[in-house]
Biopython code that builds the backbone (N, CA, C, O; Angstrom):
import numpy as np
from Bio.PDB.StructureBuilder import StructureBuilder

atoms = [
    (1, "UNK", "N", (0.839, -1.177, 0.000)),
    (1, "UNK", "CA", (0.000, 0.000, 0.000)),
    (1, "UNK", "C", (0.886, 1.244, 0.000)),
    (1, "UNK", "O", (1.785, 1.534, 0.790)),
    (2, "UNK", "N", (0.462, 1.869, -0.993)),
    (2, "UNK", "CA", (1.185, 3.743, -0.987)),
    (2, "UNK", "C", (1.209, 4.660, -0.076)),
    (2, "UNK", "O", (0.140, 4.718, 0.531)),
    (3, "UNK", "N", (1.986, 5.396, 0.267)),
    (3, "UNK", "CA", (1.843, 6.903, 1.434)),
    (3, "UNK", "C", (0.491, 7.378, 0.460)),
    (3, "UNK", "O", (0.126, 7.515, -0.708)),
    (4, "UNK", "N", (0.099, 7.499, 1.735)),
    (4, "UNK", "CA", (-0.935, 8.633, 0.871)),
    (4, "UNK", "C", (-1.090, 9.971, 1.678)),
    (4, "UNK", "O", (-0.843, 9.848, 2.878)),
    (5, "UNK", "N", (-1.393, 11.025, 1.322)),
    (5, "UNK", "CA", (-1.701, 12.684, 1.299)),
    (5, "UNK", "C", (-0.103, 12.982, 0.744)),
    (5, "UNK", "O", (0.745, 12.428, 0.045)),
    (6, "UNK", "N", (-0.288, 14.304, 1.579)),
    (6, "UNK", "CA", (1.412, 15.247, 0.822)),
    (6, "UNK", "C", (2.231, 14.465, 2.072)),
    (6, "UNK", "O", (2.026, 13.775, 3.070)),
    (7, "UNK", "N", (3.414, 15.142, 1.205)),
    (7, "UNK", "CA", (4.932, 14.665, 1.634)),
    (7, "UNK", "C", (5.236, 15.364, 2.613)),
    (7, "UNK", "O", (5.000, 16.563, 2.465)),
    (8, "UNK", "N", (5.822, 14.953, 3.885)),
    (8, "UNK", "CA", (5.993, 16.075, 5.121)),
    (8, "UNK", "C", (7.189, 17.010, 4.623)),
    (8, "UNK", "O", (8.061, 16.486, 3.930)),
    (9, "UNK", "N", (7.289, 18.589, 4.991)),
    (9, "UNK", "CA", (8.351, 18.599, 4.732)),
    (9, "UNK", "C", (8.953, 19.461, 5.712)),
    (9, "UNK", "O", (8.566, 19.162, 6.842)),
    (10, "UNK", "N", (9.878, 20.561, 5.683)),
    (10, "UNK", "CA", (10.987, 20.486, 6.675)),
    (10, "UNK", "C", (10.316, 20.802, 8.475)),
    (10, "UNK", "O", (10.403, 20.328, 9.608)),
    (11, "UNK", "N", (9.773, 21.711, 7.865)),
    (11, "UNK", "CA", (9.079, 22.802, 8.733)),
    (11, "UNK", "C", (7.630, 22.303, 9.312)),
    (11, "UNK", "O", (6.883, 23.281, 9.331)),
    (12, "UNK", "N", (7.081, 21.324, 9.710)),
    (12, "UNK", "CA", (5.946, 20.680, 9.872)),
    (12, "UNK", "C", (5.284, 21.319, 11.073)),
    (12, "UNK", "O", (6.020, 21.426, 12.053)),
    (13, "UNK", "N", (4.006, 21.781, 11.203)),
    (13, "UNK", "CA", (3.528, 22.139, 12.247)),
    (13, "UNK", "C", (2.587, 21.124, 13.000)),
    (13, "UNK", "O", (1.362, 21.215, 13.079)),
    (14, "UNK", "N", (3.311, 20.231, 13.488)),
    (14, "UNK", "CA", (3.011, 19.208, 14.279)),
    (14, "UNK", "C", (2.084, 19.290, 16.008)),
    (14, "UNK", "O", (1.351, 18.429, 16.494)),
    (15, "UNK", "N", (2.507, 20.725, 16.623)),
    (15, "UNK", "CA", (1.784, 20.981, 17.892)),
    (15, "UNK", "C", (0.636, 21.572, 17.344)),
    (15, "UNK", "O", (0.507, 22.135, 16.257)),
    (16, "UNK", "N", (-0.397, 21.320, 18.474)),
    (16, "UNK", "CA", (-1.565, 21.865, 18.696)),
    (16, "UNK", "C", (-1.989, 22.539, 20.064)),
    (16, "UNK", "O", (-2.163, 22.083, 21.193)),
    (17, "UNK", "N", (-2.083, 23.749, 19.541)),
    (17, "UNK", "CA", (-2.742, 24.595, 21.436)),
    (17, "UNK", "C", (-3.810, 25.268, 21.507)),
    (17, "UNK", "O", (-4.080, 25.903, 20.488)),
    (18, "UNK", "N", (-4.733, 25.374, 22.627)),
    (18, "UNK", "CA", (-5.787, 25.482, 22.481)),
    (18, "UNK", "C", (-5.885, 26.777, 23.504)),
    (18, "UNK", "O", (-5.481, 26.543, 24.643)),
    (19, "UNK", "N", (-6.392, 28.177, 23.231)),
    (19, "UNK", "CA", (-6.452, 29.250, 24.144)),
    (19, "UNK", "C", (-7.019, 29.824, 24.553)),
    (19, "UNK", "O", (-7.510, 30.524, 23.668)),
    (20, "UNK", "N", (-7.469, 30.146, 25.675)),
    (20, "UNK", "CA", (-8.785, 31.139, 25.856)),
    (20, "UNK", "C", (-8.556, 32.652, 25.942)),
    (20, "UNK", "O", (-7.670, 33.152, 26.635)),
    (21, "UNK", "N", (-9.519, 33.425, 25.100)),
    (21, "UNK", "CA", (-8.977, 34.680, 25.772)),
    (21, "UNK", "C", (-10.380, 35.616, 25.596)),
    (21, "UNK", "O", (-11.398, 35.029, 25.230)),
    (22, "UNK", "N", (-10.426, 36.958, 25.836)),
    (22, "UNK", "CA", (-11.744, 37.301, 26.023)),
    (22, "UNK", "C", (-11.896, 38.026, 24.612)),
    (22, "UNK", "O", (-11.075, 38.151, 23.703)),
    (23, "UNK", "N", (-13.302, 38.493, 24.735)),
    (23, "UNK", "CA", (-13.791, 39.338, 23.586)),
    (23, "UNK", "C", (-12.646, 40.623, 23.281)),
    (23, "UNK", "O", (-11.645, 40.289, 22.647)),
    (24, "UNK", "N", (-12.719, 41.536, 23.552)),
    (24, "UNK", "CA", (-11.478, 42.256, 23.058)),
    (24, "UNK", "C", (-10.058, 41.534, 22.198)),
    (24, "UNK", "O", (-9.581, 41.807, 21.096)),
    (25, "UNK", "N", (-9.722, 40.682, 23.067)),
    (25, "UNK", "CA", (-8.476, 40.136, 22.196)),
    (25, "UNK", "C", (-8.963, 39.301, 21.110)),
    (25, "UNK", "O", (-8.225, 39.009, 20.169)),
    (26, "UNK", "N", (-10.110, 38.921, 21.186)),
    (26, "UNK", "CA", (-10.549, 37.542, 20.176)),
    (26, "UNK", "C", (-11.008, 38.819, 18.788)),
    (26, "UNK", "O", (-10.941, 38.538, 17.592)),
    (27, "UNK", "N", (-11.352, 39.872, 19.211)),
    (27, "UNK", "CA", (-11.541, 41.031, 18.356)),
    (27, "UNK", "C", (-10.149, 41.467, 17.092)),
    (27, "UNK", "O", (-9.963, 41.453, 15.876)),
    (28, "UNK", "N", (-9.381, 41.849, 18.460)),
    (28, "UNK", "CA", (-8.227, 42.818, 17.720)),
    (28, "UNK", "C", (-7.402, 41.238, 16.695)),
    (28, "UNK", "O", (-6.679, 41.390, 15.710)),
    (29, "UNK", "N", (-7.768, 39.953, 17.263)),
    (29, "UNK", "CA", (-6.935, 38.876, 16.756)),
    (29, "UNK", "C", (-7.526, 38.795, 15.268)),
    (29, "UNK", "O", (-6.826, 38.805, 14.255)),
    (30, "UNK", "N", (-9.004, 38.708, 15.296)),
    (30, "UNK", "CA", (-9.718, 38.465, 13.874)),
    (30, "UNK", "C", (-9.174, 39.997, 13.450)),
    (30, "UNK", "O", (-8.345, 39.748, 12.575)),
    (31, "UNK", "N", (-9.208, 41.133, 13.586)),
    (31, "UNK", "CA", (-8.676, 42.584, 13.231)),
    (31, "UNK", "C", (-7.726, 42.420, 12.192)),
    (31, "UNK", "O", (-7.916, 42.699, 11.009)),
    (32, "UNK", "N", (-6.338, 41.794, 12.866)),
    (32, "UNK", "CA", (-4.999, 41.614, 12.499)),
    (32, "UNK", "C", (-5.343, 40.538, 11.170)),
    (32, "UNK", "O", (-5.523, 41.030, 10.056)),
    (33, "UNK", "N", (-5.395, 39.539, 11.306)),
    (33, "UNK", "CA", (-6.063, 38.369, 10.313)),
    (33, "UNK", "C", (-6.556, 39.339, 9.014)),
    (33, "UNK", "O", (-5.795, 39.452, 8.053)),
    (34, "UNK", "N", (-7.651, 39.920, 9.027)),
    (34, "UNK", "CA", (-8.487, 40.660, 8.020)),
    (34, "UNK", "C", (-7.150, 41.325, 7.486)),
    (34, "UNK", "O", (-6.636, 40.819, 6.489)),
    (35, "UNK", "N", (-6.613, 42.314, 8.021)),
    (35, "UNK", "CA", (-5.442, 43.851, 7.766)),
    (35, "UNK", "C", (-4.589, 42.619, 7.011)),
    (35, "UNK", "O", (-4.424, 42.822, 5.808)),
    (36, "UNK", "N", (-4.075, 41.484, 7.487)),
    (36, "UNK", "CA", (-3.017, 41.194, 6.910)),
    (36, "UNK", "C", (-2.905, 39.834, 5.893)),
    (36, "UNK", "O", (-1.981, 39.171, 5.421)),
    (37, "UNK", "N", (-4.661, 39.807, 5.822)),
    (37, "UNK", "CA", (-5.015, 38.258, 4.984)),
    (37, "UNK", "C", (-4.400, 37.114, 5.377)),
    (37, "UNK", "O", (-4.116, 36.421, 4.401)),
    (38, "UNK", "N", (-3.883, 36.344, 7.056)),
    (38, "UNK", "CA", (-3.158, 35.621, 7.368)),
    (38, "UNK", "C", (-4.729, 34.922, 8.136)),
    (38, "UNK", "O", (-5.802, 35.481, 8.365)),
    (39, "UNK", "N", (-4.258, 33.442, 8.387)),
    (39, "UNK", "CA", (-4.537, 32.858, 9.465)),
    (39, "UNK", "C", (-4.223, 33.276, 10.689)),
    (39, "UNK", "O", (-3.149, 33.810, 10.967)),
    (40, "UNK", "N", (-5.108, 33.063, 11.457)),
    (40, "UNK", "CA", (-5.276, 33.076, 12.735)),
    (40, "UNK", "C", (-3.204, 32.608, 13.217)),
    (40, "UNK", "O", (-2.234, 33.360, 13.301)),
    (41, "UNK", "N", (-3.298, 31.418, 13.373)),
    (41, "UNK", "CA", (-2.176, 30.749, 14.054)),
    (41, "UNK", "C", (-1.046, 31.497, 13.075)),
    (41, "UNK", "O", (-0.070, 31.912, 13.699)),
    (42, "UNK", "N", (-1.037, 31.663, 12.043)),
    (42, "UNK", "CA", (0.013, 32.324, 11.524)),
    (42, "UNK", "C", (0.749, 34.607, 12.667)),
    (42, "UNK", "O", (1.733, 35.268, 12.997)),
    (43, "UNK", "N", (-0.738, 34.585, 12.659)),
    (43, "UNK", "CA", (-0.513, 35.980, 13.274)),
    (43, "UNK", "C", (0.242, 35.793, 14.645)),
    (43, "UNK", "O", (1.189, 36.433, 15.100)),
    (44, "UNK", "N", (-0.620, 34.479, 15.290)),
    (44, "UNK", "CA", (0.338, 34.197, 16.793)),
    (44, "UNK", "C", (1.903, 33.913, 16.774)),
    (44, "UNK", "O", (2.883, 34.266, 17.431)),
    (45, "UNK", "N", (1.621, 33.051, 15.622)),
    (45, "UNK", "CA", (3.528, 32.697, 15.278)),
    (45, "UNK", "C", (4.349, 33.994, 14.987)),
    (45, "UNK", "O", (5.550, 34.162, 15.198)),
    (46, "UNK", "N", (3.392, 34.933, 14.425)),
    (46, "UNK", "CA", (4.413, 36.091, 13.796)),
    (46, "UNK", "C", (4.246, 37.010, 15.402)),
    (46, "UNK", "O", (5.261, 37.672, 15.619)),
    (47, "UNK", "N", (3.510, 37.100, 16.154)),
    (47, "UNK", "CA", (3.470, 38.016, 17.577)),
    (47, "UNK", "C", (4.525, 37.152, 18.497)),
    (47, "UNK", "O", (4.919, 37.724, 19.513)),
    (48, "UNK", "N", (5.011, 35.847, 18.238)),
    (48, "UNK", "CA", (5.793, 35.348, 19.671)),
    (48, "UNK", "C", (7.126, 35.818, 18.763)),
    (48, "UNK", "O", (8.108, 36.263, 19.357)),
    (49, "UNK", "N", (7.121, 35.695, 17.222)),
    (49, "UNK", "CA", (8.484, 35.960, 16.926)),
    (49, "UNK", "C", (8.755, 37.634, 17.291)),
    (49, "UNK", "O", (9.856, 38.181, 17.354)),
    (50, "UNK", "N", (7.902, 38.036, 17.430)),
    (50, "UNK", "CA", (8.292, 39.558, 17.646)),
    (50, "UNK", "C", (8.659, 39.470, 19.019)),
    (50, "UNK", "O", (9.773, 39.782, 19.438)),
    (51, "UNK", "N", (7.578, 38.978, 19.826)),
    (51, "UNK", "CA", (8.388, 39.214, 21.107)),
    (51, "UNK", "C", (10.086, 38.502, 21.429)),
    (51, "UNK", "O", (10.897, 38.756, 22.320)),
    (52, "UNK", "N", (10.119, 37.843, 20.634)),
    (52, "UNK", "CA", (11.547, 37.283, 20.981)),
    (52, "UNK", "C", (12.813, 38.440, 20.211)),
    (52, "UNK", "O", (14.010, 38.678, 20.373)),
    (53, "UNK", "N", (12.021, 38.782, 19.583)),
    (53, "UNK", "CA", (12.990, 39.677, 19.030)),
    (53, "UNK", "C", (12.918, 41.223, 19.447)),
    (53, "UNK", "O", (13.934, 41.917, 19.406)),
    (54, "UNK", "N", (11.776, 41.694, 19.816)),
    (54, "UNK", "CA", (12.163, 43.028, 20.745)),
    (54, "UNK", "C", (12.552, 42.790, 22.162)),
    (54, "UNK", "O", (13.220, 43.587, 22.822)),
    (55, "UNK", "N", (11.941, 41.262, 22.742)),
    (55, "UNK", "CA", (12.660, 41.424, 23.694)),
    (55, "UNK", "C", (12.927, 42.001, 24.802)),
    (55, "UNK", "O", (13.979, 42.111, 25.431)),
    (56, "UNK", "N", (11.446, 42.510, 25.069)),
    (56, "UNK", "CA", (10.716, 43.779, 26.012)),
    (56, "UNK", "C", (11.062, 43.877, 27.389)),
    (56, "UNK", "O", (10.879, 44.889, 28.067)),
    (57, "UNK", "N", (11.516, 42.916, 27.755)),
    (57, "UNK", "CA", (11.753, 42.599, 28.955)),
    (57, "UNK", "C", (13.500, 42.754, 29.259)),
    (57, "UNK", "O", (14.021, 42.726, 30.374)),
    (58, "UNK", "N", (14.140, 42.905, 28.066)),
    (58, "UNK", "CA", (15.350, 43.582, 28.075)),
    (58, "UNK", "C", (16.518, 42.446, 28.883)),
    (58, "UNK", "O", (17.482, 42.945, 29.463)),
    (59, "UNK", "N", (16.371, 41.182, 28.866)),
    (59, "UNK", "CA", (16.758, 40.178, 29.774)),
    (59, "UNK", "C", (16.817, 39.247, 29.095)),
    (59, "UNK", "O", (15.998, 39.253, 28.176)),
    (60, "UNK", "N", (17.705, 38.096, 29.173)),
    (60, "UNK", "CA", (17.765, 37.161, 28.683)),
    (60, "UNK", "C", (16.182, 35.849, 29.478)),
    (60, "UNK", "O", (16.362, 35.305, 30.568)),
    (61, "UNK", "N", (14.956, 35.634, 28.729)),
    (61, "UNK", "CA", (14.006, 34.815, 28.952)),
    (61, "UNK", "C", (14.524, 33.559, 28.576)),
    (61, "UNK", "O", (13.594, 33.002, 27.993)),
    (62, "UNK", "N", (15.666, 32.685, 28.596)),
    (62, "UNK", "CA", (15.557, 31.535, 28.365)),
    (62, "UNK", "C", (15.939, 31.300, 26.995)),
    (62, "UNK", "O", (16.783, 30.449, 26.712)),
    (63, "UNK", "N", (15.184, 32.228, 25.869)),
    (63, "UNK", "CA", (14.880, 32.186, 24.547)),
    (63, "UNK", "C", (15.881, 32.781, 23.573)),
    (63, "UNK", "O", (16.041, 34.001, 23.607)),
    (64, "UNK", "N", (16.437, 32.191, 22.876)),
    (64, "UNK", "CA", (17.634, 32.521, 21.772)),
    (64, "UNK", "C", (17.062, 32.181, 20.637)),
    (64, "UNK", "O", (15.999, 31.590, 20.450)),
    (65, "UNK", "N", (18.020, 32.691, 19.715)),
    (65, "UNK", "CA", (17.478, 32.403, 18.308)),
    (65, "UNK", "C", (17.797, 31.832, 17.153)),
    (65, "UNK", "O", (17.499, 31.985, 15.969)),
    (66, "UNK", "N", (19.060, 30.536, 18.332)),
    (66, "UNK", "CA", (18.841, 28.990, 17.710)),
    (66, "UNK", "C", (17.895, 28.517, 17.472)),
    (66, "UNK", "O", (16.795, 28.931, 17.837)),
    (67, "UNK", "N", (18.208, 27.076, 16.484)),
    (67, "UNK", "CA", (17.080, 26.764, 16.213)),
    (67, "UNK", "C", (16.202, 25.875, 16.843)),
    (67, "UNK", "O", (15.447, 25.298, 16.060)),
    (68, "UNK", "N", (15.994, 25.409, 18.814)),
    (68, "UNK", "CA", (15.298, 25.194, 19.353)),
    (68, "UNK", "C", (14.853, 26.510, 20.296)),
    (68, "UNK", "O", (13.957, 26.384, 21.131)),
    (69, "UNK", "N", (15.224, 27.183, 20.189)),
    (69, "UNK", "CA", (14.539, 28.712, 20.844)),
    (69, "UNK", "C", (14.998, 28.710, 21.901)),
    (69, "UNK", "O", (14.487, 29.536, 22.657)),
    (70, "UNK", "N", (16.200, 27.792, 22.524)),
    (70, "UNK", "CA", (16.812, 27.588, 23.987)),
    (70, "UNK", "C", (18.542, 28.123, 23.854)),
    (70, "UNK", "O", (19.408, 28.024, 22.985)),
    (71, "UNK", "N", (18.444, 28.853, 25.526)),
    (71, "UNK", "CA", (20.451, 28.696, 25.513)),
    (71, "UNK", "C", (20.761, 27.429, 25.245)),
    (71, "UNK", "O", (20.024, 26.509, 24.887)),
    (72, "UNK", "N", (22.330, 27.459, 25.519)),
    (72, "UNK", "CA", (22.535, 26.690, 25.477)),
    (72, "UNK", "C", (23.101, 25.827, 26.799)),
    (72, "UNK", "O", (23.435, 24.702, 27.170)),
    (73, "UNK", "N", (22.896, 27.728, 27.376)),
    (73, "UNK", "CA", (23.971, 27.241, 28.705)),
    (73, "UNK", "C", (23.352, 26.351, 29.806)),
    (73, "UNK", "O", (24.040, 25.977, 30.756)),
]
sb = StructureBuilder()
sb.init_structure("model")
sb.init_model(0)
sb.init_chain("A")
sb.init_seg("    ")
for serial, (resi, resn, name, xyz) in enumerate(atoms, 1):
    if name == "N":
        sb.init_residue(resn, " ", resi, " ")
    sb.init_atom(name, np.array(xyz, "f"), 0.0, 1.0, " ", f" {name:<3s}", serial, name[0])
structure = sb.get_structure()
């Protein structure tokens, strides 16, 4: 018997998370989506990469930008 569907490839989005949040944010989230023609989960992926990269907290969180998102130390 054959593989069947598509071929996995590098980048697979294998987790699943499930979130609650209230009307306002569930607002400005569909907002962002519309403005930027993205999926939902795509906008979250692009808001945690921002926070890792401004970095607001001005401190090392754990989070680097190897490619498991961890020090090493």
């Amino acid at each position: 018997m054959s593989n069947m569907g598509r071929p996995k490839g590098k980048n697979n989005k294998e987790y699943v998370y499930s979130i609650r949040m209230d009307e306002q944010t569930k607002k400005r989230l569909e907002a962002y989506c519309k403005l930027l023609d993205k999926p939902k989960s795509e906008i979250i992926r692009m808001a945690i990469n921002n926070l890792r990269e401004e970095n607001v907290y001005e401190k090392n969180l754990g989070c680097d930008n190897n490619e498991n998102g961890f020090n090493a130390n």
